[in-house]
C-alpha positions, -999 to 999 in steps of 0.1 A, spaced: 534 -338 -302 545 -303 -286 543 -292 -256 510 -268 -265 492 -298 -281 497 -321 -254 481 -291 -230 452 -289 -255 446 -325 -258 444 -331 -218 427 -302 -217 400 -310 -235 402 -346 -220 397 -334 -190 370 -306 -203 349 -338 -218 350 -357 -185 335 -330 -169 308 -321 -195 299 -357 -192 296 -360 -154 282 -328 -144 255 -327 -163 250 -369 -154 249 -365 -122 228 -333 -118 202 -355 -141 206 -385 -117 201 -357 -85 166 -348 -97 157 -378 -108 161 -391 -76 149 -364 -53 115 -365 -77 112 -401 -56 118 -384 -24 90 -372 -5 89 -332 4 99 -321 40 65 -318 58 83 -294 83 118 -288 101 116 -308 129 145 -331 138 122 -363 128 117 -348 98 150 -338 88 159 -374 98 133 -390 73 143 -367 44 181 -371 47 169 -413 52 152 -416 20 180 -392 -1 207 -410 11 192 -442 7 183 -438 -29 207 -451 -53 203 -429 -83 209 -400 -57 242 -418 -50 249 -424 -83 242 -387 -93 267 -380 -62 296 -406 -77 289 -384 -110 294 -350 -93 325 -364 -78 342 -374 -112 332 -337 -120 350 -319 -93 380 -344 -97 386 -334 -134 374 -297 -128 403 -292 -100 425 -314 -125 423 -290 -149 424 -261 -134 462 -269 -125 471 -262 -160 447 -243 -179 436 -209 -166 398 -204 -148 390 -180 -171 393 -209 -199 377 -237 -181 349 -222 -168 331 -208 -202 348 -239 -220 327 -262 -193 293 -241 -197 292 -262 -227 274 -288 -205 243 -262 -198 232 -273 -233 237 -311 -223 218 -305 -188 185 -291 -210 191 -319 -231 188 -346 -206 162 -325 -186 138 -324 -221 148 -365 -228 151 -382 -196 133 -359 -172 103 -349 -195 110 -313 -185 92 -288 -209 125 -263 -227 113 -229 -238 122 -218 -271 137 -186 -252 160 -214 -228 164 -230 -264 179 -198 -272 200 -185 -246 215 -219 -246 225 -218 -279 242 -181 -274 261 -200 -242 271 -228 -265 281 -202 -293 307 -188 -263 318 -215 -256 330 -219 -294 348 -190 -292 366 -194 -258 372 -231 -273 395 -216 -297 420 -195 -276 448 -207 -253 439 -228 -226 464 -208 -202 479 -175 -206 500 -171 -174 535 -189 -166 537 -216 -148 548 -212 -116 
């Protein structure tokens, strides 16, 4: 395997893991602060009971643990392949978050979101097929 496949491969390794966890753990994130109960103002005991009951909710820490496997292949990539790459090739995942919203969250999706959705997935197509990096290595 060259050199350029071997990029492209990890690449889009890496690009996989983090359309799988971002959009995972944004899912888990709402569907754990749905449980939470709403601020009733901004005093300290307030603030105290909110941040209690998020951070005592497991599907909020699972969305969290999600997140995290996100940022740790986002900044693993981004050592390699060039930002302006990974960051249309990742908006790939805006297609999975209205997904998951319509399945698991019972969100209502426009036809219009349908639609600009599929125009985002349609760039990401045709960033998909370029070179992952363009500048030397330094």
């Amino acid at each position: 395997m060259s050199s350029s496949q071997g990029l492209r491969f990890k690449t889009y390794a890496l690009l996989f893991l983090m359309i799988s966890f971002g959009p995972l753990g944004d899912v888990l994130l709402g569907k754990g602060m749905k449980h939470i109960p709403s601020m009733a103002g901004w005093t300290p005991a307030d603030l105290f009971h909110f941040f209690f009951d998020a951070f005592t909710s497991s599907t909020i820490w699972l969305g969290i643990c999600s997140l995290t496997g996100f940022f740790i292949a986002y900044i693993l990539v981004l050592s390699w392949a060039d930002y302006s790459y990974v960051q249309p090739a990742s908006a790939l995942s805006y297609g999975i978050v209205a997904l998951m919203g319509f399945l698991v969250l019972h969100e209502f999706v426009t036809p219009v979101r349908w639609a600009g959705i599929l125009l985002i997935c349609l760039g990401v197509f045709v960033v998909g097929h370029t070179a992952p990096r363009t500048t030397e290595s330094n």
